[in-house]
N, C-alpha and C positions, 0 to 999 in steps of 0.2 A: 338165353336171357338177355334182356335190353332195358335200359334206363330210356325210361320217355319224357321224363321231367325231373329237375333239379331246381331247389330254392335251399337259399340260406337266409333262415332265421334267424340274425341278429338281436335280434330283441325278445323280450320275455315275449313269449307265443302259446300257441295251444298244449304243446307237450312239454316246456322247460320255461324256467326265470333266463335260461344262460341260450348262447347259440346253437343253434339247431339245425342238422340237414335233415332237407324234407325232400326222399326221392320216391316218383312213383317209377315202379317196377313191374316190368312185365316177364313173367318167368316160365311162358311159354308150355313149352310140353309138359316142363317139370314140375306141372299144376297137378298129374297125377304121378308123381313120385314123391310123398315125404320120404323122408331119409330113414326111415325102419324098411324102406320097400329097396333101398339101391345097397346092394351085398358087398360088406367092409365097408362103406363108405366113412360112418361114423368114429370107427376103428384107427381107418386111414387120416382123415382130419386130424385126428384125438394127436395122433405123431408128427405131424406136421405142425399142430402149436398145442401142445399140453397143457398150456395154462387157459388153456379154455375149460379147463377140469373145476376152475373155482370160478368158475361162474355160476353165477344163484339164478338168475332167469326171476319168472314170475314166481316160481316155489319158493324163492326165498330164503333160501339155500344153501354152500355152495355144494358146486355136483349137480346142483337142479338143472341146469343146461345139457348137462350131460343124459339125463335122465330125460327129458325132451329129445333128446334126438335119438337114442334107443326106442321111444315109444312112438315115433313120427311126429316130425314139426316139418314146416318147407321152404324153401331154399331164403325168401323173402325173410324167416326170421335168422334164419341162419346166418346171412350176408349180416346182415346187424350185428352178430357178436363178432363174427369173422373182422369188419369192416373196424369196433370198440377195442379186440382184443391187440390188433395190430396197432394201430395209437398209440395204446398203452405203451408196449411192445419198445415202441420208438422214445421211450418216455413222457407223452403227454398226456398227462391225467383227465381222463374223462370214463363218463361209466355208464351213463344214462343211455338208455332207447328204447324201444318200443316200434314195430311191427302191426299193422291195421289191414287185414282182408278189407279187400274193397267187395262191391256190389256185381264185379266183373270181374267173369270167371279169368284166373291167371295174376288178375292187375294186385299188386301189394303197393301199401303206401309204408315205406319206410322211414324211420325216424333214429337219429344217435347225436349225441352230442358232440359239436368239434370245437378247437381252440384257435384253431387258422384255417382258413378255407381251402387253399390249395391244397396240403397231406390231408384236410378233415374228406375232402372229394377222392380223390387218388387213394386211400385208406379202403372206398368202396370199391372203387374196381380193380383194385388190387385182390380186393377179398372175392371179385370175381373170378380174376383169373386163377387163381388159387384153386377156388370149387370146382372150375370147369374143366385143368387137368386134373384132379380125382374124380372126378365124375368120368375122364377120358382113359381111368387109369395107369396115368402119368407119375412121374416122380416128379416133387415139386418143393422146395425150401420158402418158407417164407421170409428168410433172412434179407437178400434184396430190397423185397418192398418193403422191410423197417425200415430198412438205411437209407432207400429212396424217399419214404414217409419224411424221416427222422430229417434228410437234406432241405426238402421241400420245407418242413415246418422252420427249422432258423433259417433259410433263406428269406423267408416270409412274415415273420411273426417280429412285435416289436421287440425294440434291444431293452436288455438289462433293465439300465438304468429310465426308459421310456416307459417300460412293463410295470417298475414298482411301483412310478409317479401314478399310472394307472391303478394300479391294483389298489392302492392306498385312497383314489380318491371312490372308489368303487366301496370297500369296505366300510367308508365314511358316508356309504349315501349321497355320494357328489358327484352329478351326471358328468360323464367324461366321453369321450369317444375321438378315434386318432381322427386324423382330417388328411385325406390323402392317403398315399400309401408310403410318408418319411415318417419321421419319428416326430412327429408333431400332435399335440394332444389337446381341446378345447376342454376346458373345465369349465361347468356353470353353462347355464343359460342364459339369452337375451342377453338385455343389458349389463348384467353382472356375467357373464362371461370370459376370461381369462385364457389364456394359452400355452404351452409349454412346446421347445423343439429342444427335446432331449433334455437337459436339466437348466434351458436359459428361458427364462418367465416373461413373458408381457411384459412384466415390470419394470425388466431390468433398462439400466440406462445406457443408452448407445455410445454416448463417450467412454462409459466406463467399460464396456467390453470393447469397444477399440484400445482403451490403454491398458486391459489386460495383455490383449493380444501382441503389443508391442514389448516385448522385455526390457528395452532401454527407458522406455517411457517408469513401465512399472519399477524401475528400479528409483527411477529420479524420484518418481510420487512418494516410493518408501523411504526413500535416504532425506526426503525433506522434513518427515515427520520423526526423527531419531528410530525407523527401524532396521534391524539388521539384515542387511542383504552384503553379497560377496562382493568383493572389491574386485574392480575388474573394468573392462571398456570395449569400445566397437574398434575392429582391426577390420582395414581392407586392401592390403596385399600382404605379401608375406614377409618383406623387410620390416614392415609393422607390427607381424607380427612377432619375432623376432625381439623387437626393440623394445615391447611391452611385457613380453615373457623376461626378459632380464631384469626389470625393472621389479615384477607382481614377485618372481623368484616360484620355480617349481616348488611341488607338483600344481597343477592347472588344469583349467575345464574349457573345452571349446563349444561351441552350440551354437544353430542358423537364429537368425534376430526374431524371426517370427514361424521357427520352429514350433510339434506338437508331440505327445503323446513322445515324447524320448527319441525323436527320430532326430539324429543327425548329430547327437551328442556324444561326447568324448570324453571320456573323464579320467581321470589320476595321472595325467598325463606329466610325465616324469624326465623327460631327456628332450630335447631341439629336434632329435632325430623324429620321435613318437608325436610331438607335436605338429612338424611339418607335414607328418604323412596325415594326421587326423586333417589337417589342412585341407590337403587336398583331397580326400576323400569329400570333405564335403561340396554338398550341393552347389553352393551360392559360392564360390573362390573368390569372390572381390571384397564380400563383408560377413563377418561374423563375433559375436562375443566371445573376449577372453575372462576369463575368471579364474581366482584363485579358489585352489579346490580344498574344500573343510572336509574334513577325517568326521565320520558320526554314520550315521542310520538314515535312512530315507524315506519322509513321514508326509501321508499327504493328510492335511486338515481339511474338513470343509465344512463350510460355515452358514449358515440360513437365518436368512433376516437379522445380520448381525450376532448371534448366538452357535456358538460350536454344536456342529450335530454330531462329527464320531469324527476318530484318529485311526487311519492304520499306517502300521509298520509295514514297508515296500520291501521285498526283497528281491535282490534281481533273480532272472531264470538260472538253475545249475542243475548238474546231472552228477550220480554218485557212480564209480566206478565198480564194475565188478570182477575185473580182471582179467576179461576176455573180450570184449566188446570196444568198439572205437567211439569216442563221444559223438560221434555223426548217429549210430545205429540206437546209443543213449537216447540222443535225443526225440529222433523218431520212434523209440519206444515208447517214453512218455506222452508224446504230443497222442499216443492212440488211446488216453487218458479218455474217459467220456467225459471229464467234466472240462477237457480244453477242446476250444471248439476255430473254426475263422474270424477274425476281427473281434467283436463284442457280444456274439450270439452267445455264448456260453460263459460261466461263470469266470474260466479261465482261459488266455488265449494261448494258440499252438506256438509254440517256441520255434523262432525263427533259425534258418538254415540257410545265411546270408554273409557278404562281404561286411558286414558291422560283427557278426560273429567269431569270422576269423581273423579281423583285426585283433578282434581285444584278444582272441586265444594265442593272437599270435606276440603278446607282449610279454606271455608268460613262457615264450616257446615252445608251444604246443599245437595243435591243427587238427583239423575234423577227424582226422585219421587215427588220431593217438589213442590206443589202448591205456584207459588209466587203471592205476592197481585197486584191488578190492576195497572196497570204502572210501576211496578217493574221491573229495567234492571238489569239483569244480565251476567256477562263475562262470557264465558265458557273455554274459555283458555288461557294462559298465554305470546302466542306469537299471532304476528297477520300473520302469512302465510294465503294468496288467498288460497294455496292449503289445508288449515285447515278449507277454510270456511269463514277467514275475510273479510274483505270489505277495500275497495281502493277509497281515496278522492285524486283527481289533487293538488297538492298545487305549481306549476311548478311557477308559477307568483308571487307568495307570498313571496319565501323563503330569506334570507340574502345573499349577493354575498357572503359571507367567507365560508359558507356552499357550493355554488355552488365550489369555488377553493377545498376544503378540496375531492370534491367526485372526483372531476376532477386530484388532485394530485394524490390518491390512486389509481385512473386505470394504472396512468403512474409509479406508485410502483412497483405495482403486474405486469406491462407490459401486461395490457389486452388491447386489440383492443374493446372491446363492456365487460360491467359491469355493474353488480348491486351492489351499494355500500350501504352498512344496516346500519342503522344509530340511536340512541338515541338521540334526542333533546329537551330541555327542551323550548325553545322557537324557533323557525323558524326566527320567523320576524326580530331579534336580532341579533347582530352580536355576534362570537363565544367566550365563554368563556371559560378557563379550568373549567373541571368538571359539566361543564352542558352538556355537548354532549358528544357523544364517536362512535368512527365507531367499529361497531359491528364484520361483515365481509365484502368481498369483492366475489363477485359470478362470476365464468364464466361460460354463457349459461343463460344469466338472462330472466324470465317470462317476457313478456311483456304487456301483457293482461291488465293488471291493467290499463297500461297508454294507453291502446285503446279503454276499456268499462271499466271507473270510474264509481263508485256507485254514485259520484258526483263531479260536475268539469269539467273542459274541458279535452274532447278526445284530447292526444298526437298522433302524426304520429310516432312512433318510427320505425314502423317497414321500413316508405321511411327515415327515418335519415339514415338506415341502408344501403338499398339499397345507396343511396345518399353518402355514405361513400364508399362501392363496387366501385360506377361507376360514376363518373360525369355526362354522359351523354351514351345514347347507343350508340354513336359510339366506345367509350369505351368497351363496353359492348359484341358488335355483329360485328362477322367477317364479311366482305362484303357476302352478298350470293347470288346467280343470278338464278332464278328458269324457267325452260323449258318445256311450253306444247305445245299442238297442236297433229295433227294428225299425220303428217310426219314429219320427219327431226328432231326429238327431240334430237336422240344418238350422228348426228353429227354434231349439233348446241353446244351441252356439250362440244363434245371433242375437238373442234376449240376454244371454249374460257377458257376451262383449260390451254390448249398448250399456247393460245394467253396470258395469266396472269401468267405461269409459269417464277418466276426469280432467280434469284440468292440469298438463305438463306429464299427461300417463299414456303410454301408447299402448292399448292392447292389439295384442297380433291373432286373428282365428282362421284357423281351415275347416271347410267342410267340403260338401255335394259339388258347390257352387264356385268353388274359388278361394285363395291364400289373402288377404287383407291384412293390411298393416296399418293400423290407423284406419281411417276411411280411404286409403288407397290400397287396388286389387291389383297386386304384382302376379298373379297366375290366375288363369282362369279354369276351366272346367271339372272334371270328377276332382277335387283337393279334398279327398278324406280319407287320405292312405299316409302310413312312416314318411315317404319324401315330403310330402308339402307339411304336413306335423314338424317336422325338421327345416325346411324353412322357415318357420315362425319362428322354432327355439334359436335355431341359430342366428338370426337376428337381432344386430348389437341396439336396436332401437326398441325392444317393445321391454315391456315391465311387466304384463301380466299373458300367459296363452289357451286361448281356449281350442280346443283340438276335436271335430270329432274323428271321432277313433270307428270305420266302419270296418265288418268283417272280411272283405275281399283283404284288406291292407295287412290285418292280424295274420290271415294264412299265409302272405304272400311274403312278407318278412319281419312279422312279429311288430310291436309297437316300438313308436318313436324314443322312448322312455322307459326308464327302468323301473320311476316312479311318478306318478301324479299326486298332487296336493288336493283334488277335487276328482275322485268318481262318481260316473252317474250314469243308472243304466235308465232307458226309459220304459223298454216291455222287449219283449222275446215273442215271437209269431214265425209259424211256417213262413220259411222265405228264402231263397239260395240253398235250397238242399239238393244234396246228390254233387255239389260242387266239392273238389278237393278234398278226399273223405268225411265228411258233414255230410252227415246220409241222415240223423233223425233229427228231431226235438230239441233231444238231451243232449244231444252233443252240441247243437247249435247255442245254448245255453252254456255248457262246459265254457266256447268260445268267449262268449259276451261276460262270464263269469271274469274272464284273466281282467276288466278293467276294475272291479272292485281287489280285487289281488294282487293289484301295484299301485294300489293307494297305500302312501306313506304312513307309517305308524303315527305321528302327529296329524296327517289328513282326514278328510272326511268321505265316506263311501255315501253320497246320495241314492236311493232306491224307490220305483214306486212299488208300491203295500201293493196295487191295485190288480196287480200283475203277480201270481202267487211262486212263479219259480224267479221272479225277479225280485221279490221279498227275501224268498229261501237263502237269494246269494247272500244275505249278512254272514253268516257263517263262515264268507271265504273270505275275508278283510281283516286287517289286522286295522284298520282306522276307524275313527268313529261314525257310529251308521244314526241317518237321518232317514227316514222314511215319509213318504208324502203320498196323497191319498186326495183322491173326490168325495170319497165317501166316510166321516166322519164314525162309524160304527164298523171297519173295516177289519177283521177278526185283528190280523196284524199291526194294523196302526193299534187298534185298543190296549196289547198286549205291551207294543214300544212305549206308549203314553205312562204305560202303569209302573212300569221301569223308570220312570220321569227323564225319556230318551230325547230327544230332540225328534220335531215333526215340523210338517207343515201339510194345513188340509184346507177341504171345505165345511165350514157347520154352515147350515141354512145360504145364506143368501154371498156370505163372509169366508173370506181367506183369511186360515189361523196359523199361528204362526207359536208354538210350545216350547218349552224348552225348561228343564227342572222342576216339572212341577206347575210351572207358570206361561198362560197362555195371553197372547195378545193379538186383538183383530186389527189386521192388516191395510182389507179395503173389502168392497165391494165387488166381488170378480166382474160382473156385468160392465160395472166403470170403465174396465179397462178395454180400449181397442182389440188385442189381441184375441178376448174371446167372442169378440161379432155377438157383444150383448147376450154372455152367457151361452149363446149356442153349438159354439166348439167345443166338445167337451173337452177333445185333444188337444186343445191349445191351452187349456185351463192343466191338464196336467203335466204340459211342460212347461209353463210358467210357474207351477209349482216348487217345480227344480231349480228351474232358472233363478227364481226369488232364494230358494234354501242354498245355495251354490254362492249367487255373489254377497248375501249376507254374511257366512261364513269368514267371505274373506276380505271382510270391512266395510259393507258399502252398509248405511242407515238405514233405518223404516223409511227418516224423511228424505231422504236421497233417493230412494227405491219408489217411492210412490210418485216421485217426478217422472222417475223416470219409465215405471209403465204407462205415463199415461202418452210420452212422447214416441213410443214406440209401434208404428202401424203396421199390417197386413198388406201390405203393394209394393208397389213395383222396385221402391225407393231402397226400403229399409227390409224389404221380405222378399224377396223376387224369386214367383214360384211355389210360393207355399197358402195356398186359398186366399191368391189374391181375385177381388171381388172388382167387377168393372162394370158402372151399367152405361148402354150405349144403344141409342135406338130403340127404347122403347123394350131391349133386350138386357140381361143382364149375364156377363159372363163369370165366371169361377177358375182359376188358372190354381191347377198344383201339381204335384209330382206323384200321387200314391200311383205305386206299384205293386202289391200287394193283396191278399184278399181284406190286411183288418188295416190298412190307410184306407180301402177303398167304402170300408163300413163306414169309418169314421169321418168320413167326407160325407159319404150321403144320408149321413146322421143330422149333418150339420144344415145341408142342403135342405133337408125338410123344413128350415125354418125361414125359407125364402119363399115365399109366393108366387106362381110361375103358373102358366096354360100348360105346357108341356116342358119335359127336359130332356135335352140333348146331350148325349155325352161321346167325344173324339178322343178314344182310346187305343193302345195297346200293350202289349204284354212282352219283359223281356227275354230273348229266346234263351237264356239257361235257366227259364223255369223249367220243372217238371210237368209234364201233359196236365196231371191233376191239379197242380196250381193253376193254369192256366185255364183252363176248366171252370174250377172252381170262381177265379177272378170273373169269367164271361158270366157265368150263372145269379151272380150279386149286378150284374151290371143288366141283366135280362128284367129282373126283377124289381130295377128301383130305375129305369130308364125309359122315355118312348122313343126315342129316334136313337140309333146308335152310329158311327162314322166309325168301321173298323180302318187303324193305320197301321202301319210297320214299324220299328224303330230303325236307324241306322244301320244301327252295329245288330247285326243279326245274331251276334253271338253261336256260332254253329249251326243254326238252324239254316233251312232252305229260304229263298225265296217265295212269300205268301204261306210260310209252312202252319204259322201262329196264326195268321189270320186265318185260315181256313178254321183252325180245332177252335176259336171262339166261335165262330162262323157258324158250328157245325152245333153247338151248346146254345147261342142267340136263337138260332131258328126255331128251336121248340118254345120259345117266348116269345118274339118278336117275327110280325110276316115278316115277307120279301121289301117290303116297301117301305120300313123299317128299320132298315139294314143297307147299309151304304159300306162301301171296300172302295176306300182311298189311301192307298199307301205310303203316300208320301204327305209326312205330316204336315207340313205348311199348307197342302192342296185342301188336305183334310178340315183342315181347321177354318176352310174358305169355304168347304161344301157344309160343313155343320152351319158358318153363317148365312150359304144361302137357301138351306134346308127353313133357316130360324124365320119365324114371324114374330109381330110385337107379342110384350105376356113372357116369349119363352125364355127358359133359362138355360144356358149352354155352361157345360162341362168339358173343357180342354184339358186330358191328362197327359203332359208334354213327356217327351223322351228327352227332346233339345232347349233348353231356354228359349236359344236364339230364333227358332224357328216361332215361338209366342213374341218376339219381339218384331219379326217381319212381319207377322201378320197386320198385326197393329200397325206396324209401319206403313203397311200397303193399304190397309182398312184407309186410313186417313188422307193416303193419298188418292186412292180412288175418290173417296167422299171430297176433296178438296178439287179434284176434275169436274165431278157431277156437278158441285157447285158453282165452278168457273162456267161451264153451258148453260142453266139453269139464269145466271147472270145475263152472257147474251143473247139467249134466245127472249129473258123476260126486255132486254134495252130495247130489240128489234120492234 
């Protein structure tokens, strides 16, 4: 067996809302062996991970997997559960997949949902290796590849406190995604876009988490405003300190000035002797804070947007004796805990085995070594940081209101936006006394983990407080975005409702076919109709509104830019790209173009045309409001939506209508408008349709909109490519991009209403059609063509050299003689022999592969004519 291709599916895609791996598999021999034909094999599996016993499969079930492979399934679906069950296995909750025979014998397109890319990948051929010693009948454990899964996914996956800001703004509908591989997370779109690296906000202010950061500082900021912090100062030698501990009077606290996370601190420190050595033990010997140490509990508050979100009680790390064991062998006991893990990847962290350990064990005369007696607790260290190993109780409900003012003053001291306020309390429940409590420090970038997985106590939401503080709501949050698929008309369905929603102080940003544009300036140029360029427009702190199309290469290859759209719109579904990445019919091409009504937001609008009957059908798979639009005013579906008093938009007679509750109002004159070349496009007439029902929705006026079709034209300027019309010489050309059998109808639909002696058309076909597409495309071009200029495209896409032009070639010649038929490969040449094929009268049809290559023509058209003329000049002076 062998993977021959791998994709992660990030985004909601063909088989999931969630991330998806998509591998094609080739399984070689074991194409004739389902697993009822290889003896034990199923048996042997079953032992090697038995929880694959409650797996339900397609039956539905559980057991139904089990039942599948007693009756033969193969290896392709197996690796699937194999690949979901291991995951799990390792703790990462995922469940979904799905297995697809291709059209080629052996090939399987596999599918399962992952949560991190690195274990979601290794999970599969892990579950390789697995099958292929019991297929070798091998002895084989799957425990390794958990552990190695389980290592991979927290080495990799975001932290804690990163995860819930995420998860929270995910559950609110609020587009988020990390940036980078740190713990850095964009919320919102465009211009309302915000940031987070770990729990420190865009917002917050850079002096204030510099005078976090500083203890000395934050103490001065607090003790100016009467709150309580420990009395104490900066020492930097040791006669200092010394000279300050006599003064402050034990017990006392030492800690580095711009210490973290408990590192370097000393506490209860009781004698000169225990002092000097905390001394030197630390880091920094020249300076560090002394303070007097308060007797209480160890309470971290943290605080958002000025208001308390949750309290826990710190407990530092201990270990309980059992009366045979040394607290060294204790503690490595516990640390094999699953829920403590390295640093912040797990809810708890592993309890250090360190010279700060057997300092403090050693104040009570004891050492790694010491057997303690049965039920003996003991501390191991002097502060309680998570990240040292302690443990975290909720006390959010419990605590004194004076307490909750005291943590909630201090953020607005230090001027933090999100805080962890460290606190000494001698009693909680109490209201505050001097010198029973004291605020320790004040944190920016506070852990939050504690108050999401407490050791005990109620789970706090801190990380939606957060979000909930970002964004009231997503419309706060997420630019309007308006997402565009279908077979045809996708580039200039985009470009009429950017135009249509461009105003005055508003940037819209759109990608399609042709390019990424921000405003009227194109920062990327060519195929822009896939996730990454859709992602540069959202990600973009400058635009306001994004129009996206969304085409099907982009959807298979890593699911959409988005989780939701404010604006779906499909424009028609046609034979096109089949047999590509399992997309082998129709209905699954469909299935595909279906996911953009399916991530319109439950307040958005799913546009559809009626005119297109499985492209009607998809209202069923939208949870937003459906608007359907229509050429044809008696359209079984529009009639049906109207009678519902649905919103639409159509044609009656001569008029674009525009309904909505019952109540309809005419719009314009289609013919008026440029875009339809005087009514003769019908294709442009029904994506203007959309175009109009799309930027209405999302504010633009009747009298806004009728400015604005009338300013928007078919050329070079504002359309580039899509039946731009040029007359030149007594000749008239047609520039556009249909590749297809039905762009190619709808072109020479349109064409009949140009006048012409003859028409010439310089085409070709791209090489991952299907023979019969391509076929088919030559057969409509036989038939509505007199001269034809067969070219090549570029990108051959797998095919041979001349391999397409020959099979149109071979389809043209039963239509068209020899004389007829011109093979020029290289389409700029092409497009030179179709003009010198042309005489006055005719009409030429250029159906470009490359833009560029229609804009050299012209370029050179002009400049030869500008030579011809210069001669012409001196030969008439002579």
């Amino acid at each position: 067996m062998k993977i021959n291709k791998v994709k992660f599916l990030s985004g909601p895609n063909y088989y999931s809302y969630k991330p998806t791996i998509w591998l094609e598999l080739d399984i070689e021999e074991l194409e004739d062996m389902p697993s009822n034909t290889i003896p034990g094999f199923t048996d042997r599996l079953l032992e090697v991970m038995p929880t694959l016993k409650t797996h339900s499969c397609s039956l539905g079930y559980e057991g139904g997997f089990v039942e599948r492979l007693r009756e033969g399934t193969w290896m392709g679906h197996i690796l699937e559960h194999v690949a979901i069950e291991l995951q799990s296995l390792a703790g990462i909750s995922v469940k979904r997949g799905k297995t697809i025979t291709s059209e080629h014998v052996g090939i399987y397109y596999v599918t399962y949902r992952y949560e991190e890319k690195e274990s979601g990948l290794y999970a599969f051929k892990a579950a390789m290796e697995i099958v292929n010693h019991l297929l070798e009948g091998q002895t084989v454990s799957s425990a390794p590849y958990v552990k190695k899964i389980e290592k991979l996914y927290y080495e990799n996956k975001l932290g804690p406190s990163t995860e819930a800001i995420f998860k929270a703004a995910y559950e609110r509908k609020i587009p988020v995604e990390q940036i980078g591989d740190e713990s850095i997370l964009r919320l919102g779109t465009g211009r309302k876009q915000k940031r987070m690296e770990a729990t420190m906000s865009s917002q917050a202010s850079f002096l204030a988490v510099e005078y976090a950061c500083d203890k000395v500082m934050t103490k001065s900021i607090l003790q100016d405003v009467c709150l309580p912090v420990p009395e104490g100062c900066v020492i930097s030698s040791e006669s200092e300190l010394l000279e300050e501990a006599e003064r402050l009077s034990y017990p006392l606290v030492i800690k580095p000035v711009d210490g973290h996370q408990g590192q370097g601190v000393w506490t209860n420190l009781r004698s000169q002797k225990e002092l000097v050595a905390a001394y030197k033990q630390h880091k920094n010997e020249e300076k560090a804070i002394l303070e007097r140490y308060y007797t209480g509990d160890d309470y971290r508050f943290t605080v958002v947007d000025g208001q308390l979100a949750a309290v826990s009680l710190r407990l530092p790390p201990f270990v309980v004796g059992n009366g045979h064991d040394s607290i060294k062998v204790l503690i490595e006991r516990e640390n094999e805990n699953p829920l403590r893990g390295e640093g912040h990847e797990k809810p708890m962290t592993k309890i250090p085995i360190n010279d700060s350990v057997e300092n403090y064990l050693r104040q009570t005369n004891l050492n790694l070594e010491t057997v303690l007696d049965e039920g003996q607790t003991v501390q191991l260290l002097g502060n309680a940081n998570l990240s040292t190993g302690g443990l975290a109780i909720d006390v959010t409900d419990k605590i004194h209101r004076s307490y909750k003012e005291i943590a909630e003053r201090s953020a607005r001291a230090i001027g933090l936006d999100i805080a962890g306020i460290d606190m000494i309390i001698q009693d909680i429940t109490a209201a505050y006394r001097p010198g029973c409590a004291a605020v320790l420090e004040v944190n920016a970038a506070p852990g939050i983990r504690m108050h999401h997985y407490p050791s005990a106590g109620t789970p706090r939401d801190v990380g939606g407080a957060i979000v909930d503080y970002l964004f009231k709501n997503r419309e706060e949050a997420a630019i309007p975005t308006v997402a565009v698929t279908g077979t045809n008309g996708k580039t200039t369905t985009v470009r009429l409702i950017s135009h249509f929603l461009q105003q005055k102080g508003k940037t819209v940003g759109m990608a399609h076919s042709d390019g990424v544009y921000i405003g009227n300036r194109c920062i990327d140029k060519g195929d822009c109709s896939g996730p990454v360029s859709a992602r540069k427009v959202l990600h973009h702190p400058e635009v306001d509104a994004a129009v996206l199309e969304t085409a099907r290469g982009g959807m298979l290859r890593e699911g959409t830019a988005f989780r939701f759209c404010d604006v779906g719109i499909v424009t028609n579904v046609s034979e096109d790209h089949l047999g590509l990445d399992g997309i082998e019919t129709l209905d699954e091409l469909c299935k595909l173009k279906r996911l953009i009504p399916e991530v319109v937001h439950p307040d958005g609008y799913c546009i559809l045309n009626a005119d297109d009957a499985a492209v009607a059908e998809m209202k069923e798979y939208t949870d937003g409001s459906v608007v359907f639009t229509s050429l044809d005013e008696k359209n079984a579906y529009l009639q049906n939506h109207r009678s519902a008093n649905q919103e639409c938009w159509y044609v009656q007679g001569d008029w674009i209508v525009h309904e909505k509750e019952g109540k309809s109002e005419r719009f314009m004159k289609y013919a008026e408008i440029p875009i339809t070349f005087n009514g003769y496009a019908k294709h442009n007439i029904s994506n203007l349709l959309q175009a109009l029902a799309s930027a209405h929705l999302l504010g633009v006026s009747y009298k806004m909109l009728r400015k604005k079709v009338l300013t928007f034209f078919p050329d070079f300027l504002q359309s580039p490519g899509r039946f731009n019309k040029v007359d030149q010489d007594g000749r008239t050309i047609v520039v556009d991009y249909a590749h297809n059998t039905a762009g190619l109808k709808a072109i020479y639909n349109t064409l009949k209403a140009i006048p012409c002696e003859r028409l010439i058309t310089a085409v070709s076909s791209p090489g991952d059609r299907l023979n019969e597409d391509i076929r088919n495309m030559a057969e409509i071009i036989g038939k509505e063509t007199d001269i034809v200029v067969i070219k090549e495209d570029g990108d051959l896409r797998g095919r041979k050299p001349k391999e397409v032009a020959a099979i149109m070639d071979q389809v043209l010649a039963k239509q068209l003689p020899s004389s007829c038929r011109i093979i020029e490969l290289k389409e700029q040449q092409a497009f030179h022999k179709a003009w010198e094929t042309s005489r006055p009268g005719d009409l030429l049809l250029f159906l470009y592969d490359s833009f560029s290559s229609v804009e050299n023509f012209f370029k050179e058209y002009k400049q030869r004519r500008s030579e011809l003329m210069n001669r012409y000049r001196k030969t008439s002076s002579l």
